[in-house]
C-alpha positions as CSV (number, residue, x, y, z in Angstrom):
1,X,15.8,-9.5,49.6
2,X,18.4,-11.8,48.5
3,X,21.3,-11.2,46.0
4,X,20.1,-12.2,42.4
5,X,16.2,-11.3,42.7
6,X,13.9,-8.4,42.3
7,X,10.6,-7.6,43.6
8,X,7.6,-6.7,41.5
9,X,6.4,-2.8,43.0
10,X,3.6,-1.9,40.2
11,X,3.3,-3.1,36.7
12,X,1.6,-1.6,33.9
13,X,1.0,-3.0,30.1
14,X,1.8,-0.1,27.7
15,X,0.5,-0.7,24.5
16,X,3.2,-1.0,21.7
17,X,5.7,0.2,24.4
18,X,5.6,-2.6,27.2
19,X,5.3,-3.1,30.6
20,X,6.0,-0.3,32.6
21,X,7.5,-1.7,35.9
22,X,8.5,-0.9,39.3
23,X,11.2,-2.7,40.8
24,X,12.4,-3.1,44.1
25,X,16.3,-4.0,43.9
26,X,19.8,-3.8,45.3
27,X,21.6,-4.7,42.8
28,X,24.1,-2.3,40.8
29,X,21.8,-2.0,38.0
30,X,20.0,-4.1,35.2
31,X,21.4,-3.9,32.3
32,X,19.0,-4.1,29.2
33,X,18.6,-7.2,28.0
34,X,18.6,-9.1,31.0
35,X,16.4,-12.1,31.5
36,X,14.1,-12.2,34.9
37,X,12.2,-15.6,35.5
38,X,9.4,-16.2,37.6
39,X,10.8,-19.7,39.0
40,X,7.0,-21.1,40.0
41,X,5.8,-20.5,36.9
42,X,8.7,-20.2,34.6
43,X,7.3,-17.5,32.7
44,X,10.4,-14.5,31.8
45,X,10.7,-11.4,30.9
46,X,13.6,-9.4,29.0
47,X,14.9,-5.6,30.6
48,X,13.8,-3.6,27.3
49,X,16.0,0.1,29.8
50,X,15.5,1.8,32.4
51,X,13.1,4.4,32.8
52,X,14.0,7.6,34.8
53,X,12.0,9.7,36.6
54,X,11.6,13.5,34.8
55,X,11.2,14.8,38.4
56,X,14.4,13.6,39.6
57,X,16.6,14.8,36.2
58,X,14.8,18.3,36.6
59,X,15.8,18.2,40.8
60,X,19.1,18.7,40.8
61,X,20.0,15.7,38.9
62,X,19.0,13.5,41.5
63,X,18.4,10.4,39.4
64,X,20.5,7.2,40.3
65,X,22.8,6.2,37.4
66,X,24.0,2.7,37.1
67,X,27.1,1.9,34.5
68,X,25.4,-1.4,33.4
69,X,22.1,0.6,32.2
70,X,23.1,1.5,28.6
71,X,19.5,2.6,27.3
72,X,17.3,4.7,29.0
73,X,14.0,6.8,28.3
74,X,11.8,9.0,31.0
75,X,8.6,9.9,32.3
76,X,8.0,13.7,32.9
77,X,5.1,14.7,35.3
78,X,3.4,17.9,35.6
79,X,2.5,19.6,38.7
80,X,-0.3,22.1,39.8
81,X,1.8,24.1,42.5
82,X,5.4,23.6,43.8
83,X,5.1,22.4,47.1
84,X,3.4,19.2,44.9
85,X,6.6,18.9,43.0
86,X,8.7,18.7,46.1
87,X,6.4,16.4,47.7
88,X,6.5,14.2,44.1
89,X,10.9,14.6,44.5
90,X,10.9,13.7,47.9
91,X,9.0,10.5,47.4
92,X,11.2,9.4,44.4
93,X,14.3,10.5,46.5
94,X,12.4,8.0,49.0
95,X,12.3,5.1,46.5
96,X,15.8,5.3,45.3
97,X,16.5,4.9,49.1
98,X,14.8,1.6,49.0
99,X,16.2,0.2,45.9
100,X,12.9,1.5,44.0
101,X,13.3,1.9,40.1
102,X,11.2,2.0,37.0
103,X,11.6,-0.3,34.0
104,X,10.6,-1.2,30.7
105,X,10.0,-4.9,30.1
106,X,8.8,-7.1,27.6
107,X,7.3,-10.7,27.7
108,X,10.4,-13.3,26.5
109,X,7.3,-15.6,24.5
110,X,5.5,-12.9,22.1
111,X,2.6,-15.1,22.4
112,X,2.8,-14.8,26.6
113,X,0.1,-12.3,27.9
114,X,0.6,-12.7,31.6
115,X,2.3,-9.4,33.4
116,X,4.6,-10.4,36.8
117,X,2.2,-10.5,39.3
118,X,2.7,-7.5,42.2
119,X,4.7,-8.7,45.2
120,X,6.4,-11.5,43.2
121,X,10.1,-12.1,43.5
122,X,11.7,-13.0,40.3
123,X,15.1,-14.2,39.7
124,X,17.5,-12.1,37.3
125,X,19.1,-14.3,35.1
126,X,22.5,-13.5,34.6
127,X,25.2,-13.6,31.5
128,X,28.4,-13.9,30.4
129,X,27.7,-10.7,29.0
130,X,26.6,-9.1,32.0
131,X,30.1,-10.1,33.5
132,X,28.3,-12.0,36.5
């Protein structure tokens, strides 16, 4: 994937939180606030933070950390057995491999009801307050 872009994993509408997201990225970080744009359709989306994963903060502190991500929040699963929590870490320790993170978006328009479409590469718009 190139420099600049992320890839849409799974995306969820929360109501009166947001869209949950899964993106794929190698970038160091999205801060919140950050603009993504869907360059076909020019339809955006803002970085509302980052959402970690309550299995990885419970195993060992595995989550990644980036500097940039200033507001955070986390989902917490519950397990029937341990060997399912081990399986649930090692596939989380999997996606962080592959540049595999949860966020919280929201539309940019309030009036815009369309989520990114799965498989979609959308461009990250950057700032003069990101420093990019």
């Amino acid at each position: 994937m190139e420099s600049g872009f992320i890839k849409i994993i799974e995306c969820f509408n929360i109501s009166r939180v947001g869209l949950m997201t899964e993106l794929q990225h190698f970038e160091n970080g999205i801060p919140p606030g950050t603009q993504i744009i869907d360059l076909n359709t020019e339809e955006s989306w803002i970085v509302k933070k980052r959402v970690l994963s309550g299995t990885l903060l419970v195993a060992n502190d595995s989550e990644i950390y980036f500097d940039c991500e200033t507001e955070y929040t986390h989902v917490s699963s519950v397990f029937k057995t341990l060997e399912d929590r081990e399986v649930a870490v090692q596939k989380e320790l999997e996606k962080r491999k592959n540049g595999i993170y949860w966020y919280l978006l929201k539309p940019e328009n309030k009036k815009q009801k369309v989520k990114p479409e799965i498989g979609i590469e959308l461009k990250i718009k950057t700032t003069t307050q990101q420093g990019l």
